[in-house]
Predicted model as a PDB file, atoms N, CA, C, CB and O in Angstrom, pLDDT in the B-factor column:
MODEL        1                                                                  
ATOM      1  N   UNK A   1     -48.877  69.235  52.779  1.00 73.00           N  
ATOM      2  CA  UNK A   1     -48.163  68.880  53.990  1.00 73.00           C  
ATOM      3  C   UNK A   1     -48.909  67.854  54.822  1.00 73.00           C  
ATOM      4  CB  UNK A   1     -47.906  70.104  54.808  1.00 73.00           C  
ATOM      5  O   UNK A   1     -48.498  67.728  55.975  1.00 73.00           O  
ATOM      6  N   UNK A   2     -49.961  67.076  54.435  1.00 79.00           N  
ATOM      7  CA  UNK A   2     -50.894  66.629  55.293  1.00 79.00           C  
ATOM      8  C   UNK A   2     -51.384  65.448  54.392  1.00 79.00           C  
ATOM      9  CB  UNK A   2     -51.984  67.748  55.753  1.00 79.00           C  
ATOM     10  O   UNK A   2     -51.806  65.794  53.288  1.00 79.00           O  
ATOM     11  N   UNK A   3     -51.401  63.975  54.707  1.00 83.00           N  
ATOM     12  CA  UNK A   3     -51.920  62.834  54.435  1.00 83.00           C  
ATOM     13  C   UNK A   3     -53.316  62.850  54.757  1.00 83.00           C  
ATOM     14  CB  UNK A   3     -51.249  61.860  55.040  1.00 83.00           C  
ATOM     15  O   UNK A   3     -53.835  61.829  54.306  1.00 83.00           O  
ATOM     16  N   UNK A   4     -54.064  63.517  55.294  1.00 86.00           N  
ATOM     17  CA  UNK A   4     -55.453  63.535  55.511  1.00 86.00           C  
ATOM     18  C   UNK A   4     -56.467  63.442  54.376  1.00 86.00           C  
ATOM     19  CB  UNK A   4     -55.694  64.642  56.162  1.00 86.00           C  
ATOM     20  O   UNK A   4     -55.975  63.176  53.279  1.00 86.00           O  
ATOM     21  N   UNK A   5     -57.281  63.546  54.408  1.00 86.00           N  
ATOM     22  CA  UNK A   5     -58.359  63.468  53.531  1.00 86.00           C  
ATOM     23  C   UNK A   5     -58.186  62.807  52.225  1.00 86.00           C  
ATOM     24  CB  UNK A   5     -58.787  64.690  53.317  1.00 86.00           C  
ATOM     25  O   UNK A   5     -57.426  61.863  52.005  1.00 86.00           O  
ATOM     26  N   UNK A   6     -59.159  63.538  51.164  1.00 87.00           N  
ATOM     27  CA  UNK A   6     -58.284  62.909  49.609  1.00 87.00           C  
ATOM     28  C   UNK A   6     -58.126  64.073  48.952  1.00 87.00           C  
ATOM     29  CB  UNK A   6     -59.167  61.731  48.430  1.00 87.00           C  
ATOM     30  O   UNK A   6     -58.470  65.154  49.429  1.00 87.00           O  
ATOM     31  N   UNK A   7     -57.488  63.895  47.587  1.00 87.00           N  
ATOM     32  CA  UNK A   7     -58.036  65.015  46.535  1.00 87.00           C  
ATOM     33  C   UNK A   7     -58.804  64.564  45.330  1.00 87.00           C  
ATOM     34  CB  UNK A   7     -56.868  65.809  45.944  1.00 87.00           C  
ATOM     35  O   UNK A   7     -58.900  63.485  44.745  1.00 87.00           O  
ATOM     36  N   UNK A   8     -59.574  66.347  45.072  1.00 87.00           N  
ATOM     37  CA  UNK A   8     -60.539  65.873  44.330  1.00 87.00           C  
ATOM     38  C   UNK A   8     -60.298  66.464  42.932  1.00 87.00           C  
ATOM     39  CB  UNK A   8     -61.860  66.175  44.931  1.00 87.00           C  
ATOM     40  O   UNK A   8     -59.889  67.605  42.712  1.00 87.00           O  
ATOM     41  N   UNK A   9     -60.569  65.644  42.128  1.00 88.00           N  
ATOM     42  CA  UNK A   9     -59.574  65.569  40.413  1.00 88.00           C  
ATOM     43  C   UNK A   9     -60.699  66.050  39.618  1.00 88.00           C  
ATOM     44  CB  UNK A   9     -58.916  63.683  39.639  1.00 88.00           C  
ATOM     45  O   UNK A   9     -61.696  65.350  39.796  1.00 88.00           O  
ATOM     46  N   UNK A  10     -60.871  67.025  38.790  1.00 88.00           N  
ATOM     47  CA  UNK A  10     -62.103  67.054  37.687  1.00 88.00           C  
ATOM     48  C   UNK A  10     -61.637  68.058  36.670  1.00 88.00           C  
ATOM     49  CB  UNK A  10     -63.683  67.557  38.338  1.00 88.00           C  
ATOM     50  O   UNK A  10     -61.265  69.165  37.060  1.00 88.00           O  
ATOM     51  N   UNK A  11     -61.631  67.724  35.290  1.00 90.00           N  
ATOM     52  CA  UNK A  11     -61.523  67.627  34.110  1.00 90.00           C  
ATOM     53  C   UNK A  11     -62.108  68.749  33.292  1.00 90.00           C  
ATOM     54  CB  UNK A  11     -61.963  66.512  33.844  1.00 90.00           C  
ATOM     55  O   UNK A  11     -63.181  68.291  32.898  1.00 90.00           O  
ATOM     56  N   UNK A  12     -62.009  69.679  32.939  1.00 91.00           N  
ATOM     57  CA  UNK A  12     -63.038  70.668  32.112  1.00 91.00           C  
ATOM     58  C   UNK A  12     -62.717  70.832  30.984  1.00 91.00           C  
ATOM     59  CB  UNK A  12     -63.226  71.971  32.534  1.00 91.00           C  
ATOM     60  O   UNK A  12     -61.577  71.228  30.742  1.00 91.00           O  
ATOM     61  N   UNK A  13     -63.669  70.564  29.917  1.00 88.00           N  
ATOM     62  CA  UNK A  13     -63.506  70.208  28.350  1.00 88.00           C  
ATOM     63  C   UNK A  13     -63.706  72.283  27.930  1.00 88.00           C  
ATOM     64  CB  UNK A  13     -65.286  68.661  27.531  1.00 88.00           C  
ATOM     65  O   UNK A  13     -63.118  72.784  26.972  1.00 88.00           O  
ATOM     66  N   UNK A  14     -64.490  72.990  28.748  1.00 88.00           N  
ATOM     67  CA  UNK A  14     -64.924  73.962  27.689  1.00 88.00           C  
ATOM     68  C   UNK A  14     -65.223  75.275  29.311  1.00 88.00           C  
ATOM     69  CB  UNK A  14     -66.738  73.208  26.374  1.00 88.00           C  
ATOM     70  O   UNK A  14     -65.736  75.175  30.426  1.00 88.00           O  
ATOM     71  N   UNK A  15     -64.637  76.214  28.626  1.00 87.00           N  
ATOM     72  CA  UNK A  15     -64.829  77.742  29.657  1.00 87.00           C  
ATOM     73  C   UNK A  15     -66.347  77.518  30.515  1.00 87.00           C  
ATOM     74  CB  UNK A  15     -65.017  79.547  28.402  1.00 87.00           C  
ATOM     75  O   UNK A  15     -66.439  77.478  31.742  1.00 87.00           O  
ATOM     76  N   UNK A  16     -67.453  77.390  29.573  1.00 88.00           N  
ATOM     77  CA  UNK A  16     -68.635  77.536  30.576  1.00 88.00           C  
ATOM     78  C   UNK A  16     -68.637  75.809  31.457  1.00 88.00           C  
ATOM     79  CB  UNK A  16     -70.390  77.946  29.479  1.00 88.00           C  
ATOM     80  O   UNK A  16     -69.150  75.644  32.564  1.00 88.00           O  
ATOM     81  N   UNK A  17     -68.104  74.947  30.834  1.00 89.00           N  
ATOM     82  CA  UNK A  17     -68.028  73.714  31.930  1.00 89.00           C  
ATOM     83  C   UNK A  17     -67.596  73.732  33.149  1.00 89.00           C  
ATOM     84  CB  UNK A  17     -67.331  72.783  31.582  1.00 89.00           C  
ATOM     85  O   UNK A  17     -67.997  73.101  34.127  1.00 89.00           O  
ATOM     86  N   UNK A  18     -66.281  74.912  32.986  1.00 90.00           N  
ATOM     87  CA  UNK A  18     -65.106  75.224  34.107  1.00 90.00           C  
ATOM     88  C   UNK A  18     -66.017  75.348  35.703  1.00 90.00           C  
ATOM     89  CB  UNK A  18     -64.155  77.024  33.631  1.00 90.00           C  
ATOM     90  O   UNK A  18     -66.871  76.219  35.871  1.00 90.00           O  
ATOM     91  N   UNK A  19     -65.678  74.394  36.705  1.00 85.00           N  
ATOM     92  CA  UNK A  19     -65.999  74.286  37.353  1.00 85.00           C  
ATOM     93  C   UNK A  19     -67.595  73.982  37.901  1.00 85.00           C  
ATOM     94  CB  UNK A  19     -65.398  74.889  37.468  1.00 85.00           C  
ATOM     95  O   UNK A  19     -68.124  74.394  38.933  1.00 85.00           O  
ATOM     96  N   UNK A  20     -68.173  73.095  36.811  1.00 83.00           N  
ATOM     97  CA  UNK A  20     -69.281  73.226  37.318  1.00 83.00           C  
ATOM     98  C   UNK A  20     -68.909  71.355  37.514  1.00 83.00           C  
ATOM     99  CB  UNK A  20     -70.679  74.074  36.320  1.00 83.00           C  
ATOM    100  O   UNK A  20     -68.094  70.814  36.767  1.00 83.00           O  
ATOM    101  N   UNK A  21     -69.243  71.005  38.010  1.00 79.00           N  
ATOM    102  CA  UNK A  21     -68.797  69.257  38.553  1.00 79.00           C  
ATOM    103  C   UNK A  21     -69.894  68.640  37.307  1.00 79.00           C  
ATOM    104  CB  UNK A  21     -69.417  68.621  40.813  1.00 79.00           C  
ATOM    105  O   UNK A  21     -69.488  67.862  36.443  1.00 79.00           O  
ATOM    106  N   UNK A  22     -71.353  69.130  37.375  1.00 84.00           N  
ATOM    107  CA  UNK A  22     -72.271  68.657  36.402  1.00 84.00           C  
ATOM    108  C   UNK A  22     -71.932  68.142  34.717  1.00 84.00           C  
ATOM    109  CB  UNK A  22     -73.148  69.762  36.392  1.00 84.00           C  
ATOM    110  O   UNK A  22     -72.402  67.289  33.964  1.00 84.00           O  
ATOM    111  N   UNK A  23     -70.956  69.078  34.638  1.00 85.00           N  
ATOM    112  CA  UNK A  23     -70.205  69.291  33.223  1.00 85.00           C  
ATOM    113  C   UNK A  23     -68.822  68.635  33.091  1.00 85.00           C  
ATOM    114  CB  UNK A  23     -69.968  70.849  32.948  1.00 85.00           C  
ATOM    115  O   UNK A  23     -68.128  68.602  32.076  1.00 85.00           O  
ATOM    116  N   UNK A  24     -68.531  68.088  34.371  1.00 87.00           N  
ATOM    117  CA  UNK A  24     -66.903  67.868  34.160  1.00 87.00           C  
ATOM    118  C   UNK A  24     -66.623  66.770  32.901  1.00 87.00           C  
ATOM    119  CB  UNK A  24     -66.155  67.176  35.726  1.00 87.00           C  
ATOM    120  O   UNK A  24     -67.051  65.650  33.183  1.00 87.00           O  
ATOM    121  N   UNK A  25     -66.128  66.848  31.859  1.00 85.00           N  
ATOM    122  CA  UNK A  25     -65.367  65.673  31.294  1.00 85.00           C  
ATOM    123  C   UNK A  25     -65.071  64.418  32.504  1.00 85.00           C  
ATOM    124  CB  UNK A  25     -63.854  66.317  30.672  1.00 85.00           C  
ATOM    125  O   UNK A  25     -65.767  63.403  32.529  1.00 85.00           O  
ATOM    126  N   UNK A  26     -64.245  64.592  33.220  1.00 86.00           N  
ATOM    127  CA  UNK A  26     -64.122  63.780  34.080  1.00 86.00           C  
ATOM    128  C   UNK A  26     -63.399  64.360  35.744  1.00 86.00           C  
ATOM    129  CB  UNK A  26     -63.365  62.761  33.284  1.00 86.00           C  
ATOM    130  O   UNK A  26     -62.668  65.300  36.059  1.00 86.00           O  
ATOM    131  N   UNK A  27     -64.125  63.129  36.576  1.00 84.00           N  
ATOM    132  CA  UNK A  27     -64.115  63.829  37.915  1.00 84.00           C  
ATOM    133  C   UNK A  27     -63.432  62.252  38.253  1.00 84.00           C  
ATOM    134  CB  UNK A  27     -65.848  64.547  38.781  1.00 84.00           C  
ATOM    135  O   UNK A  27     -63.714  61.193  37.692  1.00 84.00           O  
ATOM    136  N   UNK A  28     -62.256  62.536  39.573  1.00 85.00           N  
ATOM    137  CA  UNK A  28     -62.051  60.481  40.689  1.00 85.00           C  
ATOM    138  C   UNK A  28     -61.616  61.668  41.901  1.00 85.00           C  
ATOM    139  CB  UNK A  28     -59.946  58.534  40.005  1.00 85.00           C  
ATOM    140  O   UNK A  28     -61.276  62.844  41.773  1.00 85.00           O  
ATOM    141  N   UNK A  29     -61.720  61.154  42.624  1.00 84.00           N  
ATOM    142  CA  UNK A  29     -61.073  60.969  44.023  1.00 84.00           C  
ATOM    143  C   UNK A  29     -60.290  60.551  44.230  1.00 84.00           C  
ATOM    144  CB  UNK A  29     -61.448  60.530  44.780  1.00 84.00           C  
ATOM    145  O   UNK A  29     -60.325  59.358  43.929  1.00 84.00           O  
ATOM    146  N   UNK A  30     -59.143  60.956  44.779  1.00 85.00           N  
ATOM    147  CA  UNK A  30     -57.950  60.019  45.521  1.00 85.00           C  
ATOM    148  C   UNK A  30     -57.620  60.348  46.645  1.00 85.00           C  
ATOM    149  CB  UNK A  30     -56.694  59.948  44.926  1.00 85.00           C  
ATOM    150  O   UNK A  30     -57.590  61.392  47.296  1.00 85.00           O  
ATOM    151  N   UNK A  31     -57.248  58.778  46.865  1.00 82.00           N  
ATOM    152  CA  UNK A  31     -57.434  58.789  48.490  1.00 82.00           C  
ATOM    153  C   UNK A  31     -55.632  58.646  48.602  1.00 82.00           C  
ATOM    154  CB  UNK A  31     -58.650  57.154  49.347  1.00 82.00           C  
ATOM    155  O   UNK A  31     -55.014  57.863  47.881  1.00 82.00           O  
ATOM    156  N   UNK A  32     -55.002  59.483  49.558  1.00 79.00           N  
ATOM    157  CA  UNK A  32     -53.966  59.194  49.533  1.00 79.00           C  
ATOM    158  C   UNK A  32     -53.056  58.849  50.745  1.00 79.00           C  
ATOM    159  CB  UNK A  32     -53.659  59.961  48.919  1.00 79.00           C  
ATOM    160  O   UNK A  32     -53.526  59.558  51.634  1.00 79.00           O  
ATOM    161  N   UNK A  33     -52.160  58.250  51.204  1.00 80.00           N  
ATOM    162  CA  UNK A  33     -52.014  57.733  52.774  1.00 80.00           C  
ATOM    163  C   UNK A  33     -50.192  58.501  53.206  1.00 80.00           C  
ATOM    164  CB  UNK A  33     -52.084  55.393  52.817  1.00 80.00           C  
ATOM    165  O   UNK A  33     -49.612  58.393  54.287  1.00 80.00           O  
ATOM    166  N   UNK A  34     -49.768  59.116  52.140  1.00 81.00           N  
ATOM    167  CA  UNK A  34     -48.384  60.022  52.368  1.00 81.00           C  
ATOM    168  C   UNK A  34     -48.323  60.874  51.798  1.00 81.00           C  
ATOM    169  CB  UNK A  34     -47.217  59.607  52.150  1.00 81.00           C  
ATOM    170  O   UNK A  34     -48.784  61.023  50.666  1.00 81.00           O  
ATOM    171  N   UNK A  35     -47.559  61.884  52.635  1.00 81.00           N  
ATOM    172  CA  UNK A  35     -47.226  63.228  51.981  1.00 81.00           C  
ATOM    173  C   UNK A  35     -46.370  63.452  50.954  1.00 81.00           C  
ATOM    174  CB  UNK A  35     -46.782  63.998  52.792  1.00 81.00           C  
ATOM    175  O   UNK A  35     -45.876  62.332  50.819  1.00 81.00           O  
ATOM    176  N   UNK A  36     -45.846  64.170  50.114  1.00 82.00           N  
ATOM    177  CA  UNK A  36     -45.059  64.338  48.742  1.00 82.00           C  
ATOM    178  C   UNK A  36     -45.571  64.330  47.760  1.00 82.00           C  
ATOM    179  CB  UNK A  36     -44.232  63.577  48.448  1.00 82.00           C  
ATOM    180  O   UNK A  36     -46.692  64.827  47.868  1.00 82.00           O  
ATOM    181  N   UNK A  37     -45.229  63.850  46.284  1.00 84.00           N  
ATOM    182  CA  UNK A  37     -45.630  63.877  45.103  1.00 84.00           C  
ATOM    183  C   UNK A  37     -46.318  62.767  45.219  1.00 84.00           C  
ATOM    184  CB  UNK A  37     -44.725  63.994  44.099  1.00 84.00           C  
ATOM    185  O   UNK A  37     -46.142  61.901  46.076  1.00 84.00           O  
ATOM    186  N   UNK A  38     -47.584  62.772  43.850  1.00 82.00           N  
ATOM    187  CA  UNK A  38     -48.361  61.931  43.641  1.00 82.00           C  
ATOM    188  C   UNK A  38     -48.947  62.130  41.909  1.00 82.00           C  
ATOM    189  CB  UNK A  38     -49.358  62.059  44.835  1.00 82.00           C  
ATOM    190  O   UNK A  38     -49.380  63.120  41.319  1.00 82.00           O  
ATOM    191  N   UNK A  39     -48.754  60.903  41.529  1.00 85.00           N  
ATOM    192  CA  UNK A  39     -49.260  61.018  40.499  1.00 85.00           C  
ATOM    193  C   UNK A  39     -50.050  59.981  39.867  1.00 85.00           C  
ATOM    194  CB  UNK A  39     -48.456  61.357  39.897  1.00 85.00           C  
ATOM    195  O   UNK A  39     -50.008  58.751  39.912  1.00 85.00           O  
ATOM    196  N   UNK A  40     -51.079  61.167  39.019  1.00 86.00           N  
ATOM    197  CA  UNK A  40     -52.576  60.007  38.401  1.00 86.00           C  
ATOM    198  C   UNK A  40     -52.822  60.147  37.382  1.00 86.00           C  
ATOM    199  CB  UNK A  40     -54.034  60.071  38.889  1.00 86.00           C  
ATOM    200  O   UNK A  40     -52.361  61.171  36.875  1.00 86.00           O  
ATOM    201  N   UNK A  41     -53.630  59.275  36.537  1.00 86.00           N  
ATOM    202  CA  UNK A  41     -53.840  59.119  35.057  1.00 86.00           C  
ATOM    203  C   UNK A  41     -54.945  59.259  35.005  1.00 86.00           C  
ATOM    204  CB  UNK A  41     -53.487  58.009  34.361  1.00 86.00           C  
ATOM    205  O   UNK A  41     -55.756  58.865  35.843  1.00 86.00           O  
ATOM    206  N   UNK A  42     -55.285  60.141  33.507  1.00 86.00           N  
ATOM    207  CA  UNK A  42     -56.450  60.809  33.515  1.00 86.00           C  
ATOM    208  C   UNK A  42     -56.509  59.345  32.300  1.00 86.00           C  
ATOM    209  CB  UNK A  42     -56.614  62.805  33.159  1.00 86.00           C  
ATOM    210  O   UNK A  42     -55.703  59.378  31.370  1.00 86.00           O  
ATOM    211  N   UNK A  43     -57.396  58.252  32.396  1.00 86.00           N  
ATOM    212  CA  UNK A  43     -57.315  57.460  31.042  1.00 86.00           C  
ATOM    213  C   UNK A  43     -58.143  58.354  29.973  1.00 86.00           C  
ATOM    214  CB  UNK A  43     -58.021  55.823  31.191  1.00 86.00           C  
ATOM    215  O   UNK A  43     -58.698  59.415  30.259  1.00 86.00           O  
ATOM    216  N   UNK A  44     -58.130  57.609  28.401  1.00 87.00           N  
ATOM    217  CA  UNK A  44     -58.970  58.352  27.332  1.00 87.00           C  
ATOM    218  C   UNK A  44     -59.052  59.125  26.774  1.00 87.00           C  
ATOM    219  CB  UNK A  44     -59.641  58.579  27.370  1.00 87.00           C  
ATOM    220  O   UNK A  44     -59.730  59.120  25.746  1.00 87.00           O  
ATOM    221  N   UNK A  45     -58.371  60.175  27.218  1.00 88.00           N  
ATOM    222  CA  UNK A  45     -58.756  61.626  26.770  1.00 88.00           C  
ATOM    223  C   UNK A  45     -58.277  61.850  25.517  1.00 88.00           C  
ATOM    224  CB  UNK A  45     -58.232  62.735  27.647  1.00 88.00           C  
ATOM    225  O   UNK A  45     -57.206  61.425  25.087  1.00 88.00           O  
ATOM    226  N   UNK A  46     -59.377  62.777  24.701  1.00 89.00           N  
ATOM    227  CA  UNK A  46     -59.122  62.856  23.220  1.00 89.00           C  
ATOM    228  C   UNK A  46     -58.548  64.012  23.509  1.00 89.00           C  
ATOM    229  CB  UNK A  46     -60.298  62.815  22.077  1.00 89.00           C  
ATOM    230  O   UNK A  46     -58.715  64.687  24.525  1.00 89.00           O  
ATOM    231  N   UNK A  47     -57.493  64.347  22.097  1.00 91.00           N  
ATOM    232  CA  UNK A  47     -56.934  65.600  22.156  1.00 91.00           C  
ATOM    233  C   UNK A  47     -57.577  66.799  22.476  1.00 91.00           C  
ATOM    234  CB  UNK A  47     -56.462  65.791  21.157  1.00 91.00           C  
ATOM    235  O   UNK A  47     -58.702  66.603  22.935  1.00 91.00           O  
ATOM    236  N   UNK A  48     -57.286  67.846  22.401  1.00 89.00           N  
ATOM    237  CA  UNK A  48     -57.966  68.918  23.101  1.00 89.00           C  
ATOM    238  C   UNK A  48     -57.512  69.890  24.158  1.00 89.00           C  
ATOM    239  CB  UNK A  48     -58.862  68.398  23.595  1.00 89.00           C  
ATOM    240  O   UNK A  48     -56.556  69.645  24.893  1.00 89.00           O  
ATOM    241  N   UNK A  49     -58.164  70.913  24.214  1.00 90.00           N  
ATOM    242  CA  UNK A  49     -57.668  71.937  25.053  1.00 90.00           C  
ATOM    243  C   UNK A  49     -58.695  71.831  26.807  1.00 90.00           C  
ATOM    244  CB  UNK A  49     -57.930  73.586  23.999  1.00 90.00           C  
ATOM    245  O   UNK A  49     -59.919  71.805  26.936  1.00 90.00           O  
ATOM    246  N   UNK A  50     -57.837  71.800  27.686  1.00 91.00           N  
ATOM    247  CA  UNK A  50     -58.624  71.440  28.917  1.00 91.00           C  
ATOM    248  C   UNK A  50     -58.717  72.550  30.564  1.00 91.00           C  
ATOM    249  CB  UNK A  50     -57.877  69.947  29.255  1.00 91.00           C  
ATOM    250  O   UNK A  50     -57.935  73.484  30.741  1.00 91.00           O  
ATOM    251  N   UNK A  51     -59.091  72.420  30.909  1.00 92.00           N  
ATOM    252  CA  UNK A  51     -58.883  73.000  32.364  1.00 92.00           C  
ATOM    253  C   UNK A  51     -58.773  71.619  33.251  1.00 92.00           C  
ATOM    254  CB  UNK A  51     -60.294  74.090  32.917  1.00 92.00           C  
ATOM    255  O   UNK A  51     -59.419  70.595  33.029  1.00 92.00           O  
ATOM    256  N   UNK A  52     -57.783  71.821  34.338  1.00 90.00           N  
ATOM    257  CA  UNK A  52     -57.595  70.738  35.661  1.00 90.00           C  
ATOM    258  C   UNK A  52     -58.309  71.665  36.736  1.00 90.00           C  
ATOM    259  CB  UNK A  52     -55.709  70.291  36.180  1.00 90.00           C  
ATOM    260  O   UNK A  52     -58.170  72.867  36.512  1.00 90.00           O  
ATOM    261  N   UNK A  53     -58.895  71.399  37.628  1.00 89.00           N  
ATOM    262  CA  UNK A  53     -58.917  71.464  38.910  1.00 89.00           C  
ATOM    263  C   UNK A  53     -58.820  70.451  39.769  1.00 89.00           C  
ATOM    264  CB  UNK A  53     -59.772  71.966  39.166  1.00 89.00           C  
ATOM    265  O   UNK A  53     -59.350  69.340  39.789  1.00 89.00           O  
ATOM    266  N   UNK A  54     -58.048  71.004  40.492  1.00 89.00           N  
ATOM    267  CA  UNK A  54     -57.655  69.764  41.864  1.00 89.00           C  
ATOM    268  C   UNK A  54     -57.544  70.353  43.086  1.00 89.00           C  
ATOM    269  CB  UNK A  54     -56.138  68.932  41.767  1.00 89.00           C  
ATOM    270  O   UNK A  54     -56.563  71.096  43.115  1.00 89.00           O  
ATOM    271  N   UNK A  55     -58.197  70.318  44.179  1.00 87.00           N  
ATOM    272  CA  UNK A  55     -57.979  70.773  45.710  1.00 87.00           C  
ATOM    273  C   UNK A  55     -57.990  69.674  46.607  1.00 87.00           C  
ATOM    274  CB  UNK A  55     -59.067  71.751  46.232  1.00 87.00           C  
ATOM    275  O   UNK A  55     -58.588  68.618  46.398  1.00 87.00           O  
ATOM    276  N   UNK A  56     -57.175  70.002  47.818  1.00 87.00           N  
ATOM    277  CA  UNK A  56     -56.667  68.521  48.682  1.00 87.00           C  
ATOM    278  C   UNK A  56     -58.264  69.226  49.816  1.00 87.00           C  
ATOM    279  CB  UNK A  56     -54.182  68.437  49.729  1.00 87.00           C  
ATOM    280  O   UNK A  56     -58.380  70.395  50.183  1.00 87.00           O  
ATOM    281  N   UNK A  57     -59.070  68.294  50.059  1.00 88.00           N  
ATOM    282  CA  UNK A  57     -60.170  67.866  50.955  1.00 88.00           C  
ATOM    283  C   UNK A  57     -59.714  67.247  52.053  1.00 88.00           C  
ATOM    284  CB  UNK A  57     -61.090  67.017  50.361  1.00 88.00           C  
ATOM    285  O   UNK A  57     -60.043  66.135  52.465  1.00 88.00           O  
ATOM    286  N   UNK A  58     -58.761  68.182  52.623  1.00 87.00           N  
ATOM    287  CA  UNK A  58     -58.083  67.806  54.543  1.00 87.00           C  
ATOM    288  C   UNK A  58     -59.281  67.075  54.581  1.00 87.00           C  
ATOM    289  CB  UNK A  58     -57.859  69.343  56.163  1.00 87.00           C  
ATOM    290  O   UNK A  58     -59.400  66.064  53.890  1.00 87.00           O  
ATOM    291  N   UNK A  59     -60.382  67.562  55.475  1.00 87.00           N  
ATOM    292  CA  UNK A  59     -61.433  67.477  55.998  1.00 87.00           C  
ATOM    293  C   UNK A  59     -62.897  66.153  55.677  1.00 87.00           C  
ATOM    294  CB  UNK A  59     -61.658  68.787  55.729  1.00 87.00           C  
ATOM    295  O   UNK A  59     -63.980  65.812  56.152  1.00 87.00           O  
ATOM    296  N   UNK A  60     -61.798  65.761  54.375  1.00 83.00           N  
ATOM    297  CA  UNK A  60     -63.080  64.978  53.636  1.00 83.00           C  
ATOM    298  C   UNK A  60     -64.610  65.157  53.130  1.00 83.00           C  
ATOM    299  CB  UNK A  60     -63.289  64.155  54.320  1.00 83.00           C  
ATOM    300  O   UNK A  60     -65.322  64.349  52.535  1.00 83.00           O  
ATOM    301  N   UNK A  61     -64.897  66.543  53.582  1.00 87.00           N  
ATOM    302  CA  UNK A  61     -66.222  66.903  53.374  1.00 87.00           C  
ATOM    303  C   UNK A  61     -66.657  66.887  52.192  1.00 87.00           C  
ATOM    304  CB  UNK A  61     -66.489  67.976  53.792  1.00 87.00           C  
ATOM    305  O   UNK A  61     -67.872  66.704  52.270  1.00 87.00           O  
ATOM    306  N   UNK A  62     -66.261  67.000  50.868  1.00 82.00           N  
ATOM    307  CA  UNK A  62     -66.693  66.792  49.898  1.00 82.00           C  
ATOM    308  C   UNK A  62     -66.698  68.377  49.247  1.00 82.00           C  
ATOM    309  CB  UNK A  62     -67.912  65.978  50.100  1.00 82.00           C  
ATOM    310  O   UNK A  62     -67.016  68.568  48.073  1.00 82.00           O  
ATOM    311  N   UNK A  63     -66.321  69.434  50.127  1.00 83.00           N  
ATOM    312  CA  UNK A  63     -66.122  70.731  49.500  1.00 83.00           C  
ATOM    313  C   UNK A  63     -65.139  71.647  49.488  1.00 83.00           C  
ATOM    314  CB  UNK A  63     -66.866  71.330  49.787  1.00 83.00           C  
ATOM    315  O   UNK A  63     -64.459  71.622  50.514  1.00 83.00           O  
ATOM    316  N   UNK A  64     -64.862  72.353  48.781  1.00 82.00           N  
ATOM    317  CA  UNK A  64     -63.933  73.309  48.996  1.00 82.00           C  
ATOM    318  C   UNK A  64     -64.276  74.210  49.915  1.00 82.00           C  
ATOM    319  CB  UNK A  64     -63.620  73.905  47.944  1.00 82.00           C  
ATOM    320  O   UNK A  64     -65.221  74.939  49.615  1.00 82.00           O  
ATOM    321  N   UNK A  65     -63.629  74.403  51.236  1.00 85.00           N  
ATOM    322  CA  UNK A  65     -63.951  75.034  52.780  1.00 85.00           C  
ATOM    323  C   UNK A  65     -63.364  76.378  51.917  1.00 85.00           C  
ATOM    324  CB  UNK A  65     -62.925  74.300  54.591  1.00 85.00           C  
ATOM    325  O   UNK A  65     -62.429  76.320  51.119  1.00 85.00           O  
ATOM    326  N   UNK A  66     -64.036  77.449  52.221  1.00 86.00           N  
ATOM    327  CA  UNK A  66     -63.495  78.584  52.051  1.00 86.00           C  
ATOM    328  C   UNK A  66     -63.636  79.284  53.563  1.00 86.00           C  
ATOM    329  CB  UNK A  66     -64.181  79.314  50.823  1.00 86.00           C  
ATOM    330  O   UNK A  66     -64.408  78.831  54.409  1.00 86.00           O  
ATOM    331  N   UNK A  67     -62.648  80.640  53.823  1.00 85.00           N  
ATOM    332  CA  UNK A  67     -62.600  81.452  55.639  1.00 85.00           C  
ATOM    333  C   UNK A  67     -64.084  82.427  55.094  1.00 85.00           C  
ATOM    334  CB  UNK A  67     -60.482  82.941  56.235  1.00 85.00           C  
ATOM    335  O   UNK A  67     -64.970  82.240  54.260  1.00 85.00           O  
ATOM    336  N   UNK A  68     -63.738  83.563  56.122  1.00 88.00           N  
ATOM    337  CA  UNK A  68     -64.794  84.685  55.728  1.00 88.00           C  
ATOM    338  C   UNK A  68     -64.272  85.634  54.102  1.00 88.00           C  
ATOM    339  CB  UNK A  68     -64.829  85.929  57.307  1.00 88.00           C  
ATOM    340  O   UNK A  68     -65.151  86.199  53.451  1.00 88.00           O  
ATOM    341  N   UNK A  69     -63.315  85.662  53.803  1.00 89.00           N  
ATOM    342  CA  UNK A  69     -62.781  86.136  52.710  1.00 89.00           C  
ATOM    343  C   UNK A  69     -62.808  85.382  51.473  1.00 89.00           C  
ATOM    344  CB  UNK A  69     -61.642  86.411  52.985  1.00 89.00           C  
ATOM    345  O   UNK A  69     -61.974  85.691  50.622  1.00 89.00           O  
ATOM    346  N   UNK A  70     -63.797  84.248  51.178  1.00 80.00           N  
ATOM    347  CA  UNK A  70     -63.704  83.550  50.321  1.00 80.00           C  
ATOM    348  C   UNK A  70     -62.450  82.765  49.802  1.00 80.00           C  
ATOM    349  CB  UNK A  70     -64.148  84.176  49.648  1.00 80.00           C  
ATOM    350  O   UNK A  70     -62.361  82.230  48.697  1.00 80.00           O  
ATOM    351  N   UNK A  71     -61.497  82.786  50.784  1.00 79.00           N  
ATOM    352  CA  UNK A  71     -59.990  82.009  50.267  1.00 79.00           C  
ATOM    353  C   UNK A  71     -60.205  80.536  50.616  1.00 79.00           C  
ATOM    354  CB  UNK A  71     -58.415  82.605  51.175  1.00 79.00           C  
ATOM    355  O   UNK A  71     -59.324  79.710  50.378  1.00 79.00           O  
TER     356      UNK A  71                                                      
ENDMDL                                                                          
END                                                                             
């Protein structure tokens, strides 16, 4: 609901890679300036089985803000 910040895109080739940024197959940033759909190209990728993570960075900080409940 919010044009703010960017989101952050990263790639996981294998279960123990999953979420570690160090390991990602591939990680970009996008910076985006409207609300709605958006869509990006992962170039290269060899066949294979993958994990996506993507979270929108309102804030720009560079992290996933979690409350006191870890959400």
């Amino acid at each position: 609901n919010s044009a703010n910040g960017c989101l952050q895109i990263a790639l996981f080739g294998s279960a123990e890679a999953f979420l570690n940024d160090d390991k990602a197959a591939y990680t970009k940033t996008v910076y985006h300036k409207t609300t709605g759909s958006l869509e990006v190209e992962i170039p290269d990728v060899a066949y294979g089985t993958y994990a996506l993570a993507i979270f929108h960075d309102e804030n720009g900080n560079n992290k996933l803000d979690k409350n006191l409940f870890g959400i």
